[in-house]
C-alpha positions in Angstrom: 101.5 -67.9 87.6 105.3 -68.5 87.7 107.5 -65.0 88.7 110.6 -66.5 87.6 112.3 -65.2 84.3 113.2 -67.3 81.6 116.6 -66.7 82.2 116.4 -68.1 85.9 114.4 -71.2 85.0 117.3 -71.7 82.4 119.6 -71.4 85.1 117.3 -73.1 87.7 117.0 -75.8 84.9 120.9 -76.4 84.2 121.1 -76.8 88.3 118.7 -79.6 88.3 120.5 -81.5 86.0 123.8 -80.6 88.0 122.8 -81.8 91.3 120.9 -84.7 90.4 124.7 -85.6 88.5 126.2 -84.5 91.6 123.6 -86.7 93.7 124.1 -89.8 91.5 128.6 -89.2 91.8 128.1 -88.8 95.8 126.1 -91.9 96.0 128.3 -93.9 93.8 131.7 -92.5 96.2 129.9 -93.4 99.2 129.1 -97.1 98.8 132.7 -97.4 96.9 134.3 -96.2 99.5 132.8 -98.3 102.5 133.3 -101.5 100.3 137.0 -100.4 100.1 137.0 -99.8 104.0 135.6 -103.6 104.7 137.9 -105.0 102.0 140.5 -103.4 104.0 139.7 -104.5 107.2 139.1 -108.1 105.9 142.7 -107.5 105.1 144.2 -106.1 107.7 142.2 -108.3 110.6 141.8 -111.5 109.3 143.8 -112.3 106.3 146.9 -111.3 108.6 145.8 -113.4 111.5 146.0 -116.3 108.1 149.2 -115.4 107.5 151.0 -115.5 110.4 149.4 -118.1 111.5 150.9 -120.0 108.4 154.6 -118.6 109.4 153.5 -120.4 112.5 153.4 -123.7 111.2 155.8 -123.4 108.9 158.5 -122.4 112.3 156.9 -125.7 113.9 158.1 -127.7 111.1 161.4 -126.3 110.6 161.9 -126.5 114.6 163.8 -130.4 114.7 166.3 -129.1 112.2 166.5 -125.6 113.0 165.8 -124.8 116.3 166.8 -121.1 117.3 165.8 -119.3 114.0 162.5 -121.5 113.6 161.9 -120.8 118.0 162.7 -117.0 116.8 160.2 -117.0 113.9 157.4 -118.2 115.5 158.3 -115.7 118.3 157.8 -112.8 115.5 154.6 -113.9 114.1 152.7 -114.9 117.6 153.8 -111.8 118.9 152.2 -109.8 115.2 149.1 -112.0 115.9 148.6 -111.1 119.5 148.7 -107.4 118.1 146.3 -108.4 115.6 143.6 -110.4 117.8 139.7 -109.2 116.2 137.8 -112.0 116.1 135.6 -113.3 119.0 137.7 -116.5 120.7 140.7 -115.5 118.9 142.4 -114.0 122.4 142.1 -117.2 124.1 143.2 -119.4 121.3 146.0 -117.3 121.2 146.8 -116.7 124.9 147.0 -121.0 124.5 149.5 -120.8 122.0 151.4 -118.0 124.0 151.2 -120.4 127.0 152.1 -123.9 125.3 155.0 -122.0 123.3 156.3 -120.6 126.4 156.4 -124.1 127.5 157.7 -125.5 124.5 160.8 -122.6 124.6 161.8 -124.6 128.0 161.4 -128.0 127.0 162.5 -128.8 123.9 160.7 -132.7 123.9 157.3 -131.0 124.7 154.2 -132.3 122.4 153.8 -129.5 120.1 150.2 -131.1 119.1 148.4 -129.1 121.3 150.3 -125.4 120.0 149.4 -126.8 116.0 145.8 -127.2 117.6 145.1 -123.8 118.9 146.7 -122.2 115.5 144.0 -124.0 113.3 141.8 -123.2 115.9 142.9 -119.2 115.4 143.0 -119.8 111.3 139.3 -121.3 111.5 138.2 -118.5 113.5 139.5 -116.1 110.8 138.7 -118.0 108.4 135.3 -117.9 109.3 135.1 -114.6 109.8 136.7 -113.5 106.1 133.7 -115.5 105.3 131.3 -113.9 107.5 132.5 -110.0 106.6 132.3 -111.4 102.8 128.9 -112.3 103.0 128.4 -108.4 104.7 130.6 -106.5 101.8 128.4 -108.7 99.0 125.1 -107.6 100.8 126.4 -104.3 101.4 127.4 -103.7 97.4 124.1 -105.3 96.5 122.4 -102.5 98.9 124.5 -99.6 97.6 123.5 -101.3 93.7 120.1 -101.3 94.2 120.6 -97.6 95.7 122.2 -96.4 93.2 119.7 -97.9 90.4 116.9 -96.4 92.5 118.2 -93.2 92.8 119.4 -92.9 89.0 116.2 -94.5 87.4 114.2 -91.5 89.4 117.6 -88.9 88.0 116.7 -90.3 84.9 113.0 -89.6 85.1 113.4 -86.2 85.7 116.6 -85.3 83.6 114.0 -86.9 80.8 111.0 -85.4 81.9 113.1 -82.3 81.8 114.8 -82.7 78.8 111.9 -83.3 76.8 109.8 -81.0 78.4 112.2 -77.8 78.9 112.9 -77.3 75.1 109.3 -77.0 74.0 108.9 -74.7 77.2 111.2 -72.7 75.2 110.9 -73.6 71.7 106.9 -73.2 72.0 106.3 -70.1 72.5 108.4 -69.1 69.7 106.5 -71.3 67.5 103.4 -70.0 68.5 105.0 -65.8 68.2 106.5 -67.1 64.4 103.0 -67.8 63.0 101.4 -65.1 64.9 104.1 -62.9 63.3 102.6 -64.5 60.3 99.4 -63.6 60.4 100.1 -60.6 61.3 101.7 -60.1 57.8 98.7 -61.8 55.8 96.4 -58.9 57.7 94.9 -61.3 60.5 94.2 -58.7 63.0 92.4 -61.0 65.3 95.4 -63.4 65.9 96.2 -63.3 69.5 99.0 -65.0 71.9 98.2 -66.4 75.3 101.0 -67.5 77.6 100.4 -68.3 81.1 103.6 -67.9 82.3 105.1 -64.4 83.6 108.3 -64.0 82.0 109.9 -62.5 79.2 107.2 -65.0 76.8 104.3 -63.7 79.1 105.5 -60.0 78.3 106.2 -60.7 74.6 102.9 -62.2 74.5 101.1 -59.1 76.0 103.4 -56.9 73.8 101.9 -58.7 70.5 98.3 -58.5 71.7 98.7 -54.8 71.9 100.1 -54.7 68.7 97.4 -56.8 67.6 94.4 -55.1 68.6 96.2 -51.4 67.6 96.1 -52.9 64.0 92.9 -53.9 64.2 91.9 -50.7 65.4 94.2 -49.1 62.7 93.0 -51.4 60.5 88.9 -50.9 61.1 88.8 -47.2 61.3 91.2 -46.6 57.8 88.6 -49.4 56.3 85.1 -47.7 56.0 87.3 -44.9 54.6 89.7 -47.1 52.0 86.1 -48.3 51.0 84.3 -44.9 50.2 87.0 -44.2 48.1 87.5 -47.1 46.2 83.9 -46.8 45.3 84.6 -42.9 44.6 87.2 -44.1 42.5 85.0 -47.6 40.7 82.3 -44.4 40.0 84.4 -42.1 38.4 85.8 -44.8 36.3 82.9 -46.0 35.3 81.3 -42.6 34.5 83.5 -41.9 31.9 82.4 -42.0 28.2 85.5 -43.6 26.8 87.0 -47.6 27.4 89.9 -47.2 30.2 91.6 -50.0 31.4 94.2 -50.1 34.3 97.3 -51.8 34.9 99.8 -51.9 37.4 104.0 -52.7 36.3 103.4 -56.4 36.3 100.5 -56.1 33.9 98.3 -57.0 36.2 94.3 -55.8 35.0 93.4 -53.4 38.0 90.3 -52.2 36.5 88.2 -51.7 33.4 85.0 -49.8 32.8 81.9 -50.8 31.4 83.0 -49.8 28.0 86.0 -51.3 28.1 84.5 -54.5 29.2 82.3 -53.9 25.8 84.7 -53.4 23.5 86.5 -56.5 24.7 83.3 -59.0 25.2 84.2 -60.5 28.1 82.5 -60.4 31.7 84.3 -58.7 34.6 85.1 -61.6 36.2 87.7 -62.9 33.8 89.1 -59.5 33.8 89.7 -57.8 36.6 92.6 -59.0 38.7 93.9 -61.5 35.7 97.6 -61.5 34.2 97.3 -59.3 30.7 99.1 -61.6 29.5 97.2 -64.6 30.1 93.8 -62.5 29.3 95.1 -61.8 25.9 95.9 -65.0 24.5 91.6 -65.3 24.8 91.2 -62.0 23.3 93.1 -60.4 20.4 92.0 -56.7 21.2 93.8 -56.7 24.7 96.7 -58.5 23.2 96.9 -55.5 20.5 96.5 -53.3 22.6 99.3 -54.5 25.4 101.5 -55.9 22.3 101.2 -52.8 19.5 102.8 -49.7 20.8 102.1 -47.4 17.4 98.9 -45.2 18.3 97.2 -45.8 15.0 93.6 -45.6 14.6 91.5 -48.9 15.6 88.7 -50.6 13.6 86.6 -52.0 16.6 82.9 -53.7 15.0 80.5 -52.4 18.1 77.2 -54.4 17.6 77.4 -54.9 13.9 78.7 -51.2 13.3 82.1 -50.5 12.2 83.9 -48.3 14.6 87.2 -46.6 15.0 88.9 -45.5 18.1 92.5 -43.8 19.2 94.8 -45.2 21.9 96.3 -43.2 24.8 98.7 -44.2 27.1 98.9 -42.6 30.1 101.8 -43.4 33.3 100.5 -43.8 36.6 103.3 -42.2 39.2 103.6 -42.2 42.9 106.4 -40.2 44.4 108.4 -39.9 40.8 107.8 -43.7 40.4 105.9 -45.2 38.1 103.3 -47.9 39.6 101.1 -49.1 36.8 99.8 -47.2 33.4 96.3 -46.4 32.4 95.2 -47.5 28.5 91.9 -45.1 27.0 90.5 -45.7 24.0 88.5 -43.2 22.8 85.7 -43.0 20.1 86.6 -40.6 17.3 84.1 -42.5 14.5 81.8 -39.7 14.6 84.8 -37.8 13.4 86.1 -40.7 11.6 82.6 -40.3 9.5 83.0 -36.9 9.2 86.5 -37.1 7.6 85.5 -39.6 5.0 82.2 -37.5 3.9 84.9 -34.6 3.8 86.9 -36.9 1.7 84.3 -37.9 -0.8 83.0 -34.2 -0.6 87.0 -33.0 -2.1 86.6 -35.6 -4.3 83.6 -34.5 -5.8 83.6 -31.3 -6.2 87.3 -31.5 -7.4 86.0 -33.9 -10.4 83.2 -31.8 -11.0 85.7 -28.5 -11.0 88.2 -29.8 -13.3 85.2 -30.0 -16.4 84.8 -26.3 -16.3 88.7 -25.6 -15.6 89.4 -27.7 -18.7 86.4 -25.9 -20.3 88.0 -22.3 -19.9 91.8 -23.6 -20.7 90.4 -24.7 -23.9 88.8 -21.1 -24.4 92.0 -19.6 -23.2 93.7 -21.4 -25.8 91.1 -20.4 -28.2 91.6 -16.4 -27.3 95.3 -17.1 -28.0 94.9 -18.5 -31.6 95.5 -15.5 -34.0 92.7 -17.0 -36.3 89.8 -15.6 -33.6 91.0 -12.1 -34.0 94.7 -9.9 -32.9 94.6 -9.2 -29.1 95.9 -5.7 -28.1 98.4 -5.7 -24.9 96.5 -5.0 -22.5 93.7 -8.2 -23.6 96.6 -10.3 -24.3 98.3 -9.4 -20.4 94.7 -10.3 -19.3 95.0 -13.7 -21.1 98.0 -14.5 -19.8 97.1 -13.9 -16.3 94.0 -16.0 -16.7 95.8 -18.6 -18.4 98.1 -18.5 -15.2 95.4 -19.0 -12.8 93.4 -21.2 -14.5 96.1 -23.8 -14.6 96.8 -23.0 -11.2 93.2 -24.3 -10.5 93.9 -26.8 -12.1 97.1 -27.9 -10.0 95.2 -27.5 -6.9 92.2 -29.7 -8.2 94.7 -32.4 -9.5 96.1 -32.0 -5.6 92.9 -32.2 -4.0 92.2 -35.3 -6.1 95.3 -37.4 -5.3 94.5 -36.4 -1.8 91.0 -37.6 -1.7 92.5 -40.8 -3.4 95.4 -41.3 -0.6 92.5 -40.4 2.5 90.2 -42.8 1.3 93.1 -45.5 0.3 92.1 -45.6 -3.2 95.4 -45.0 -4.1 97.1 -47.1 -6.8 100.9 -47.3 -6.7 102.6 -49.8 -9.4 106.1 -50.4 -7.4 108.5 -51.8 -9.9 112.0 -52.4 -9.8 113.5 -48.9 -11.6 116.5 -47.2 -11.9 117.2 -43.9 -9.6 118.2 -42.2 -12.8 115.2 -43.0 -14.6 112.8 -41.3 -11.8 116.0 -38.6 -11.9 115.6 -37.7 -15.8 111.9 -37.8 -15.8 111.6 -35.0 -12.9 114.4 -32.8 -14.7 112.3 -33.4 -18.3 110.1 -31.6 -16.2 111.0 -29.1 -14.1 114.0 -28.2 -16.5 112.0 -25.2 -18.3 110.5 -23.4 -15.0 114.0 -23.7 -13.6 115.4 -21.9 -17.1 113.2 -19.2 -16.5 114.6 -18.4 -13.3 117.9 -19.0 -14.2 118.1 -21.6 -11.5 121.2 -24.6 -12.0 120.1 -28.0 -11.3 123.3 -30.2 -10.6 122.9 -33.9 -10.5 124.6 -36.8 -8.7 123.5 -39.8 -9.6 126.4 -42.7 -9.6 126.1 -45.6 -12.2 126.5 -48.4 -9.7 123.3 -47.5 -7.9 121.1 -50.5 -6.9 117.6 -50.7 -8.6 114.7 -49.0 -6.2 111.4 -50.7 -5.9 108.9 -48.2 -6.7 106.1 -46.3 -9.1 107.8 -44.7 -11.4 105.2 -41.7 -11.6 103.9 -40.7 -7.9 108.2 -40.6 -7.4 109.0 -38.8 -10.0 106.3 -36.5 -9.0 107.6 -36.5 -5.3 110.8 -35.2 -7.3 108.8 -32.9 -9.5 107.5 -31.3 -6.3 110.7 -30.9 -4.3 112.5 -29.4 -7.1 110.0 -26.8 -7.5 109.6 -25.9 -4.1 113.5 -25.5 -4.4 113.1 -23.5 -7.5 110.7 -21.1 -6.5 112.0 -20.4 -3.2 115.3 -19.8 -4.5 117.2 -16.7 -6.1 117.6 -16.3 -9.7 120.8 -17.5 -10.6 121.2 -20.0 -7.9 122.4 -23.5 -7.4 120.1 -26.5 -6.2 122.4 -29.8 -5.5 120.1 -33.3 -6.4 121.8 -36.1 -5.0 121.0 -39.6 -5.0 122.8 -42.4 -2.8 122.8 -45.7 -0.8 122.4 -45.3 2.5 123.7 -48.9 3.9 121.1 -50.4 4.7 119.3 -51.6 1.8 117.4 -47.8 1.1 118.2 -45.2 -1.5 118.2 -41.6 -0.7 117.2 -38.8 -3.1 118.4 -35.8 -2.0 117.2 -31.5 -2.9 119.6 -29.2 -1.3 118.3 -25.5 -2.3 120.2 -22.4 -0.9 117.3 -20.1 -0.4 115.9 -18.7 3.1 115.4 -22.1 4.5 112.4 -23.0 7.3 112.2 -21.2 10.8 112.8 -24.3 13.1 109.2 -23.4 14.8 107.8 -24.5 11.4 109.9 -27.7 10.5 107.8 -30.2 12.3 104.7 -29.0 10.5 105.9 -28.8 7.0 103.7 -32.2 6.1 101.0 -30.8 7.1 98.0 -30.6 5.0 97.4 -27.2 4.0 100.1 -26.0 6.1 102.0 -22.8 4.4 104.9 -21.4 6.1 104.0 -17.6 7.2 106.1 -14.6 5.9 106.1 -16.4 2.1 102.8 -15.0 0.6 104.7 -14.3 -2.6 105.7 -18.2 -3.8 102.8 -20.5 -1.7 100.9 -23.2 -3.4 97.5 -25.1 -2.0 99.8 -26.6 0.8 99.0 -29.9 -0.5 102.0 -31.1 -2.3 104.5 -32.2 0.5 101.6 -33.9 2.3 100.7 -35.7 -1.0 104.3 -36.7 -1.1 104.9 -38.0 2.3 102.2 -40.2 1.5 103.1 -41.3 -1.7 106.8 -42.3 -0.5 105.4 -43.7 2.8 102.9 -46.0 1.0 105.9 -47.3 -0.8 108.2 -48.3 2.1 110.8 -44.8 2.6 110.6 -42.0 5.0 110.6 -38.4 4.3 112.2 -36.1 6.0 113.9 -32.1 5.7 116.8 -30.5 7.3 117.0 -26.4 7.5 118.7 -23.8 8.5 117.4 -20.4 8.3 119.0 -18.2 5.9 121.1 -20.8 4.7 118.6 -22.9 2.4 116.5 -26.7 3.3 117.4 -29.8 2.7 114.8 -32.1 1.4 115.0 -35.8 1.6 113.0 -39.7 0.6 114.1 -42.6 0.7 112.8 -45.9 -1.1 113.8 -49.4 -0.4 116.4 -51.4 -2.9 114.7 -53.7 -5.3 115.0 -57.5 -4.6 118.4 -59.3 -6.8 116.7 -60.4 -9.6 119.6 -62.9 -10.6 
């Protein structure tokens, strides 16, 4: 295993290449530069020689006509070329033309033949040797070629082998680390590197394999615990009575119990771990329930039995965040059942009661005629009072029966297009003598220009009816009570009973609707606490809202609204 660290074999690497560059450049110089030594020395030994050997001849010719310069010329140049004697029987050619010129200088008729002889016989010898070192140089650059080819096809070998090689040495490793990395992220424990080498790769290597196996470890011993309490937590989900479903902030299905999975009729499989979403499109409960956010009772048919079930929403948080939310439904048909029979139990014995209570208002009547006999004071005080409960009976059994009628939805509402004032004048028709006898002012608002309302004409009115005398009787004699009636903008009238009496404690405002709900501390002037109920439904059923506004000691402020009727033009 290989010591070095990656950042010497880098180095180590980048050297290679250098020297086998420097190799390759040395090589080249050195056979370059001997060719240029033998060029020179073909140059300088026997291309001279040539030369003056040619100034030679030429003196010889010129001699007849110009005897002293052409005798001094040839002087020059035999002297240069017995400097420049090299080749092997050049010193004795030239010693002959030293000798015959010598000759020659004293006698000017001597045969120069023999001089012109020895100077070809100096050129030839040159001559032959330019050829000869020729032949040498050409073998000598086709040595230092085939060198130099030899030595860069091996440089090139290994700067390839190299080149090719050295980058995946690198690039590798990292490779391999990436999708180990990886799988490492997608929970592969078991993935493991192995590097040979002993560098900074063979110690990242190690490194990750320690990381590895801790994760694994980590990994193993948190499992057998993660798994006891998911099945803690499967158990107690499936223990409980009602249908929960989980989901987590992508409305992703995390789990559903067994009634869930009942109510919705589908197998666990295509539940658990599926897109809402996509799950609901096959199944029109689960889109209700992930579409509808009102918390209205459900009709849910369970094996051929109509049942009815409430909604709850509950938020699933983890450090102040919200992670998912939890849907129950839970079963309330028993009380469902419970209510109706109550319903139909009111009902009853409400129809059966009024018989009697119109029975003894007859005989009440009766009592009163003069024709049956004079009634002292004290009989006829006694008739009165009776005559003041029994119709009270009366009120609270007409109650109970509208009631029963709006619980069961039996209710029958005519909504016509009307006039506000219509609904107004019919109310004050009759409220208008209780209010006389408690000296009570009704003042009206009602513009002309008002838009036609859509509703029943009786069940408003007796909405009205019941607002005004709730005003009435919990106001002081002599006082004021404001009814005002305007558009609100958006396509709603508002009917409005401002009373200055004591008003509602704010503790008590929210439960005013409330069936059977009386406001404590006003003995003297409560009813059945039927009649606002009643009326919320009443104006509900027809489209408006409901509402009251109080401040204590300083009267309420009672309020419906009912939607405009369509433009009949």
């Amino acid at each position: 295993m290989s010591k070095f660290r990656l950042k010497t074999k880098i180095t180590l690497g980048v050297l290679f290449l250098y020297i086998m560059l420097l190799v390759v450049s040395i090589l080249g110089y050195y056979y370059l530069n001997r060719l240029n030594e033998k060029a020179k020395f073909i140059l300088k030994d026997n291309y001279e020689s040539l030369e003056y050997s040619k100034n030679m001849l030429v003196a010889l010719e010129d001699l007849p006509q110009h005897r002293s310069a052409a005798m001094e010329m040839f002087s020059a140049n035999l002297r240069k070329q017995q400097a420049n004697v090299t080749e092997r029987g050049e010193m004795a050619a030239t010693a002959e033309v030293s000798r015959i010129f010598e000759l020659l200088r004293k006698d000017s008729t001597a045969d120069i033949s023999d001089i012109k002889k020895s100077i070809y016989t100096i050129m030839d010898l040159n001559m032959a040797a330019i050829v000869g070192k020729n032949e040498l140089v050409k073998k000598t650059a086709d040595n230092a070629l085939l060198y130099i080819a030899i030595i860069s096809g091996v440089c090139f070998l290994l700067g390839f082998t190299f080149v090719y090689n050295f980058p995946g040495y690198i690039a590798n490793p990292i490779h391999e680390l990436t999708e180990g990395i990886k799988g490492i992220a997608n929970k592969q424990y078991g993935k493991r590197l192995y590097f040979k080498s002993g560098d900074e790769f063979g110690e990242l290597a190690t490194a990750f394999n320690v990381m590895a196996q801790r994760l694994d470890e980590y990994e193993h011993s948190n499992l057998a615990r993660i798994m006891f309490e998911k099945q803690r937590a499967e158990a107690v989900i499936s223990s409980l009575k009602d249908a929960t479903i989980g989901f987590d902030n992508n409305n992703i299905i995390l789990f559903a119990n067994a009634q869930a999975l009942q109510l919705l009729s589908m197998p666990e499989k295509d539940v658990i771990g599926q897109a809402a979403e996509a799950v609901s499109k096959r199944n029109d409960l689960l889109r209700y329930l992930i579409n509808t956010p009102e918390n209205a009772p459900l009709k849910i048919v369970v094996d051929g039995k109509e049942c009815f079930f409430t909604r709850e929403t509950i938020d699933i948080q983890h450090e102040e965040k919200r992670i998912g939310y939890v849907v129950i439904l839970r079963n309330i048909t028993t009380f469902k059942e419970q209510d109706i029979a109550k319903t139909h139990f009111i009902a009853t014995i409400s129809h059966e009661l009024k018989t009697p209570l119109a029975a003894s208002d007859f005989s009440i009547k009766l009592l009163e005629d003069e024709r049956t006999g004079a009634l002292s004071t004290e009989q006829r005080e006694l008739v009165d009072s009776l005559k003041q409960d029994n119709r009270r009976m009366i009120k609270i059994v007409s109650e109970l029966l509208d009631l029963s009628q709006v619980e069961s939805g039996n209710i029958q509402l005519q909504p016509q297009p009307v006039t506000a004032l219509s609904i107004v004048q019919y109310a004050m028709d009759t409220v208008r003598q209780q209010a006389a006898q408690r000296e009570v002012a009704i003042h009206t608002a009602v513009p002309d220009n008002l838009p036609r309302v859509l509703a029943d004409v009786e069940k408003t009115a007796w909405v009205l009816v019941n607002l005004l005398t709730n005003a009435i009787r919990y106001s002081e004699h002599g006082a004021i009570i404001d009814l005002v009636v305007s558009p609100t903008g958006i396509e709603m009238v508002s009917f409005v009973v401002q009373d200055y009496g004591k008003g509602i404690p704010a503790a008590f405002r929210d439960k005013i609707f409330e069936r059977f709900f009386q406001v404590p501390g006003m003995k003297g002037h409560q009813g059945s606490g039927l009649g606002l109920a009643i009326s919320k439904e009443f104006i509900e059923a027809q489209g408006g809202v409901i509402g009251v506004e109080s401040d204590e000691g300083k009267g309420s402020r009672f309020y419906f609204t009912l939607p405009e009727a369509p433009d009949q033009h």
